[in-house]
N, C-alpha and C positions, 0 to 999 in steps of 0.2 A: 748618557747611559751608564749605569753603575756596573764597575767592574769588568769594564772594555776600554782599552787603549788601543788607540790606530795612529799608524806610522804611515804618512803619504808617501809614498817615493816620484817623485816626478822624472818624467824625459823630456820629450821634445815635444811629443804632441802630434798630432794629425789627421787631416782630414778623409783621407779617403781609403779605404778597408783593403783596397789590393796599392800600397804604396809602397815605395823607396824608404819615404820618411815614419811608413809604418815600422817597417823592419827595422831600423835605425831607433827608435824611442825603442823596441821591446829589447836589444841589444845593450843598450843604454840602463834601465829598469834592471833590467837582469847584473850588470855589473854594480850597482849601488845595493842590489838586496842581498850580494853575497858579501860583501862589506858589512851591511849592516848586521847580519842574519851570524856572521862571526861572533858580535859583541854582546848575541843578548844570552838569557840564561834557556837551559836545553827543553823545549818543548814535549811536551806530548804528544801532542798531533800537530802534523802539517796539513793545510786543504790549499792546494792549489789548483788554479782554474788552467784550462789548455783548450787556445792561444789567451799569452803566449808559449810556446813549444819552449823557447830555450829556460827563462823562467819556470814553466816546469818539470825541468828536467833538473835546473839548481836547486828546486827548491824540493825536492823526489832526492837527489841525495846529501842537501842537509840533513832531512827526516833522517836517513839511513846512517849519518855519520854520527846522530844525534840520539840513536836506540828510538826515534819516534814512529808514529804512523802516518804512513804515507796514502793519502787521499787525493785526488787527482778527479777535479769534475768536471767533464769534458762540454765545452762550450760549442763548438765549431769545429769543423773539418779540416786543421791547417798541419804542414803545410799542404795538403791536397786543393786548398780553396784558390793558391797561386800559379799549382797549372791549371788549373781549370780555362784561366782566363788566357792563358798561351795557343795559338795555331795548334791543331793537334799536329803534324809533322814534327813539330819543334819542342812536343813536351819528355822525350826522352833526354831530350839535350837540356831541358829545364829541371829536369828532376836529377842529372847528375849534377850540373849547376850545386840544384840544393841539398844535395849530399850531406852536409855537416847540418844541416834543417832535420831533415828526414832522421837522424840518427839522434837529435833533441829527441823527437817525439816517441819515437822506439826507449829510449830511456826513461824517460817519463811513464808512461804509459807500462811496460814491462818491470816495471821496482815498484808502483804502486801496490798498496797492501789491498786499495778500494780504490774500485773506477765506478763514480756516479756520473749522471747526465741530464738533460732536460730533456730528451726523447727516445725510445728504443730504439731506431734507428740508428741512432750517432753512437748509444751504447755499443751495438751491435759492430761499429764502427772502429769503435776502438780496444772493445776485444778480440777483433783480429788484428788490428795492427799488434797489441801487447801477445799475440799467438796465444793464446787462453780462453778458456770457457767462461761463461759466468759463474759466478760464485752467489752465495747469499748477501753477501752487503752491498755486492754489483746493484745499484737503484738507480731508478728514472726519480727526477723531483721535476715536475713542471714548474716552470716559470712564475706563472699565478697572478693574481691579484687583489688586490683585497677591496671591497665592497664597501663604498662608501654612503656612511648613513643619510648623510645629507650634501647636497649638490647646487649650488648657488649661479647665476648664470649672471654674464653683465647683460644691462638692458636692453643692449640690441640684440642679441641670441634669445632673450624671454621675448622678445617682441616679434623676432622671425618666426619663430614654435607660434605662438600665438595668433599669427596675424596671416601664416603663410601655409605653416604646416598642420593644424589643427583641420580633424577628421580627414587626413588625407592618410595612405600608407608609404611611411618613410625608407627610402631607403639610405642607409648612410655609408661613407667611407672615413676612416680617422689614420691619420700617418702623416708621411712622407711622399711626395708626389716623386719617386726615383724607379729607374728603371726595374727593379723586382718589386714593384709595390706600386707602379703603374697602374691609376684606376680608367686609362683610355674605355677600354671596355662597358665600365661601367654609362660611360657619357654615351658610346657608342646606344646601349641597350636602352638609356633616356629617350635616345632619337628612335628608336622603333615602336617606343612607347609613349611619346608625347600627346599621341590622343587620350590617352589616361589621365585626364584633370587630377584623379584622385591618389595618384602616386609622386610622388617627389623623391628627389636625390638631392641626399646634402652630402658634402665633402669640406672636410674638416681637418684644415692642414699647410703644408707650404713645401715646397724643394724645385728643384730646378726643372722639372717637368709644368711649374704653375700657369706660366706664359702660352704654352703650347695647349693646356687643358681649359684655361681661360677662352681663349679661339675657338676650339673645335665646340664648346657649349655653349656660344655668340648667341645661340637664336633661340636657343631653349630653355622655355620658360619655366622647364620639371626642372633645371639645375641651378643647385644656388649651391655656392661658397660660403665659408666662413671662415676664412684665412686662420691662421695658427691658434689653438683654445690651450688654457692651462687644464689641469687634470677635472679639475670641479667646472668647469664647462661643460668638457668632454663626455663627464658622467651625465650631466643636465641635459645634454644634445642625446645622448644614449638611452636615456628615460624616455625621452621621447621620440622614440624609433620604432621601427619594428623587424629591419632586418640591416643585420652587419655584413661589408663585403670585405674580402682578401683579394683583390686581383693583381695579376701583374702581367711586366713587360714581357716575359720570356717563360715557357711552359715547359719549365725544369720539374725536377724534384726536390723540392727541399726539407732537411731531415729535422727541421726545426719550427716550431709555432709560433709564427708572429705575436709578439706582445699582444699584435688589437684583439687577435682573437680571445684573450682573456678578459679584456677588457670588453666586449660582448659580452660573451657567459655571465660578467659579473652581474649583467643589467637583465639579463633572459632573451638577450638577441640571437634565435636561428641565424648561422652563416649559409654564405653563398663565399663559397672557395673555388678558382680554377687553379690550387697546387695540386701537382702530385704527392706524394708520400706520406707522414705521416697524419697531414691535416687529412688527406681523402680520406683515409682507412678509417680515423678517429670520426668525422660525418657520417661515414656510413653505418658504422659500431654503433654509435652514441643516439644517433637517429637526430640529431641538431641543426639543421639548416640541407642542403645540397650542393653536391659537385657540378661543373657547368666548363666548356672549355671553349666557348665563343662570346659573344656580345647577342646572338640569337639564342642561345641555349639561355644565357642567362638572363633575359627580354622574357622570353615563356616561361619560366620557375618564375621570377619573380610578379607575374600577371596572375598565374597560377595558385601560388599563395596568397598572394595580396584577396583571390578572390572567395580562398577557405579559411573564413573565421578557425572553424575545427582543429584542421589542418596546422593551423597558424599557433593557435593557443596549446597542441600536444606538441608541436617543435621549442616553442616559448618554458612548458614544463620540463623537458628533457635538459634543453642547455641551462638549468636554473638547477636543476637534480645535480649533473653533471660536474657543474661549478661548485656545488657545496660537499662533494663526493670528492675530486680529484684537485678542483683549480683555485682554493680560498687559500690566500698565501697565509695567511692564522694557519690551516694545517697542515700546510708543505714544510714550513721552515722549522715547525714546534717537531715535526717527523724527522727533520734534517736535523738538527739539533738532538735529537735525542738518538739517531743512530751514531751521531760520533760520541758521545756522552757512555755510550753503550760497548764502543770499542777503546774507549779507553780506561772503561770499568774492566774489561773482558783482558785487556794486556796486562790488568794490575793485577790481576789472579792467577793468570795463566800465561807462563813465557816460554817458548815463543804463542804468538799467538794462533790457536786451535786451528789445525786445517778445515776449513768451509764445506760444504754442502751445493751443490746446484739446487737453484730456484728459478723458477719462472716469476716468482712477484717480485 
């Protein structure tokens, strides 16, 4: 890429999202970046993602020591994602614990010139933690995907589509078989519908749920696997679909969009979601698939649909609208890019930089 250079910083590494050795690598990252971030020449803009909180929170007052602009996009809910997982009795004794955590993110977050995000919700999120309203350059940038033109499949996945799934209505799952992304549910909803020849479930994927998902689909001849796909499979298994699911193990809220669901929208797959928060509100808004909070609920929508072509084909135009509207990463990042491009024309004119405006866009 012309006229981009990237500086890897490595730590330790790790596997699991609420660890030890999580905290430890961003500990780690964080004392290398301020070392390095000494030697280089003074930027213009800094964009740092949050987690990690203490990264930035260094990299929020580099910007500041550096006359730069401080952008801060917030990824995740931390530290709030590590009590979550604590007993609640035990999470005020966890939150002073993480006292010097909590005071990263308040710094971070409160010296930011722009806080963007990947959802309202988490925006929403961390304008209260920073005690602020939103501002104008406060934005959402969803995740997104980008729409690939063409999709090649190895021969065994063209020969299932063909041999297995041809005129039938597909239902698929693509991910990680982990406990928030648990598609038990959905094998559950195969088994209420296995007198439906004309419906099938593919699952497309691998984690440590695989063993236990294998089992419970032993006798059912609607569910077929296709252990782990690269992305040009995925797309090719998704072409030939007709509905995308989100299910999981635990009926939280979460303030964020799972990747698949974009990867849906790209191909014109109506979801079937049991989250709360942003994905429910955005299905009910967008009119793209249905909410469902059982293995029976989502047995009947998905019979239901399967049985209105109509139905089927104005949910298919919505998430196909929708995606070329809000989720084609061509105009998320070309938007993203031109608002920092835009704040750093706006500081060369005007210093300090213009007090903001409230916006709801």
């Amino acid at each position: 890429m012309p006229n981009v250079v990237i500086h890897a910083i490595k730590g330790v590494g790790y596997k699991r999202n609420v660890s030890l050795r999580r905290w430890l690598d961003h500990r780690i990252v964080n004392r290398k970046f301020r070392v390095w971030a000494a030697r280089e020449p003074n930027p213009d803009v800094v964009i740092t993602s949050l987690p990690p909180h203490d990264l930035a929170a260094s990299a929020v007052s580099y910007a500041r020591e550096c006359g730069a602009i401080a952008i801060v996009d917030v990824r995740d809910k931390w530290p709030d994602n590590l009590i979550d997982v604590v007993p609640r009795p035990l999470r005020p004794l966890a939150r002073a614990i993480l006292h010097g955590d909590y005071a990263d993110r308040d710094s971070a977050l409160k010296g930011a010139d722009v806080l963007l995000s990947m959802t309202d919700p988490l925006l929403e999120w961390a304008l209260r933690a920073a005690g602020r309203r939103r501002l104008r350059d406060d934005q959402v940038f969803y995740l997104g995907a980008y729409r690939e033109p063409n999709a090649t499949a190895p021969s065994q996945l063209s020969d299932l589509v063909r041999e297995r799934l041809r005129d039938r209505y597909v239902v698929a799952f693509i991910g990680t078989f982990s406990t928030y992304h648990n598609p038990t549910a959905m094998i559950e909803a195969a088994r209420l519908l296995k007198h439906r020849s004309d419906i099938a479930f593919v699952l497309a994927g691998d984690g440590d749920h695989r063993a236990a998902l294998h089992e419970q689909a032993a006798k059912l001849p609607n569910v077929l696997f296709t252990g782990w796909l690269d992305s040009a499979a995925i797309t090719f298994l998704l072409r030939n679909s007709d509905l995308g699911l989100c299910t999981s193990g635990k009926l939280s809220e979460r303030n964020f969009l799972p990747n698949k669901v974009f990867a849906y929208l790209a191909e014109g797959l109506p979801i079937g979601s049991v989250f709360d928060g942003e994905l429910r509100d955005l299905i009910n808004r967008e009119g793209i698939g249905f909410n469902f909070s059982s293995p029976q609920e989502l047995a009947f929508a998905i019979e239901s649909l399967a049985s209105n072509p109509a139905r089927q084909e104005a949910m298919r135009a919505s998430a196909r609208a929708f995606f070329d509207l809000k989720c084609d990463a061509l105009t998320i990042y070309r938007r993203y890019a031109e608002l920092v491009e835009t704040l750093v024309r706006r500081k060369a004119t005007v210093s300090p930089i213009p007090e903001q405006t409230t916006s709801n866009g």
